[in-house]
N, C-alpha and C positions, 0 to 999 in steps of 0.2 A: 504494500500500500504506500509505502514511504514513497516509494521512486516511483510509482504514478505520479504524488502529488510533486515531486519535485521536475519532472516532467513538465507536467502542467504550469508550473512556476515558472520554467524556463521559457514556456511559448508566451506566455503573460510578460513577461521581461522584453521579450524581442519585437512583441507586437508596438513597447514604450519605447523602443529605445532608438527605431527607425527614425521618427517624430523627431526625440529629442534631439536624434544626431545632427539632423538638418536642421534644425534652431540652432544647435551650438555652431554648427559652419557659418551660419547666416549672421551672428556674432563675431562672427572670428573676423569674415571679410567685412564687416561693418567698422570692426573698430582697426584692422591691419590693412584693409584696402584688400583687392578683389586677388590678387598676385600674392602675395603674402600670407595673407590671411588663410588661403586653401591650404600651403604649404604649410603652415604652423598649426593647423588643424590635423594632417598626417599623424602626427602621434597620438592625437586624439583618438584617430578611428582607430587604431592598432589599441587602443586601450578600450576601447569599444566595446570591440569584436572576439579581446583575448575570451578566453572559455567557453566558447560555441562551435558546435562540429560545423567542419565546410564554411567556415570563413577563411581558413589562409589562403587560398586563391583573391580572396577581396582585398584580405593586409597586404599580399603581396604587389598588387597591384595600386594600391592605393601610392605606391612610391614615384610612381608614373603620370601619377595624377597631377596637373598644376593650376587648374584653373576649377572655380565654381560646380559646374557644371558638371567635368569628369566626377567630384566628388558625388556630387547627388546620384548620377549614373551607376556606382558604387554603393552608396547609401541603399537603392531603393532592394537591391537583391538582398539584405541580410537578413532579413525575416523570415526569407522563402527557404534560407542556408541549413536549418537545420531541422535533423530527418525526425 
C-alpha cells in the first residue's frame, strides 16, 4: 500500500511542478533578460527533474538549450516522463 501511495505522490508532484517550472523560467528571464536568464535557469531544471525516471534525456538536453522557448519545449514533456 505504501508504494501505491507514494506512487500516487509522485504523479501529484509532476502534474505541480511543470507549472511551476515555467513560472520560475518566466522569473528568471524577467529579472536576467531573455539570454541569461534561460541559461541560469539550467540548473534549475537539473534540480527539477533530479529523482524522476526518464528525465535525463531532458537534463541532458537542457545544456543545449539557450533561449526561452527551447526551455519550455523541454518543460512541457516532464510530466509525460515518468512510467
Amino acid at each position: 500500500m505504501a508504494n501505491n501511495t507514494n506512487i500516487r505522490n509522485k504523479k501529484y508532484r509532476l502534474s505541480l511542478l511543470t507549472p511551476t517550472m515555467k513560472r520560475h523560467l518566466d522569473l528568471c528571464v524577467s529579472f536576467y533578460g531573455a539570454s541569461k536568464g534561460a541559461l541560469e535557469f539550467r540548473k534549475c531544471y537539473v534540480w527539477y527533474t533530479r529523482g524522476f525516471s526518464g528525465t535525463k534525456p531532458l537534463r541532458i538536453g537542457v545544456f543545449s538549450a539557450g533561449s526561452r522557448l527551447e526551455m519550455i519545449r523541454l518543460i512541457e514533456p516532464v510530466a509525460q516522463t515518468h512510467n
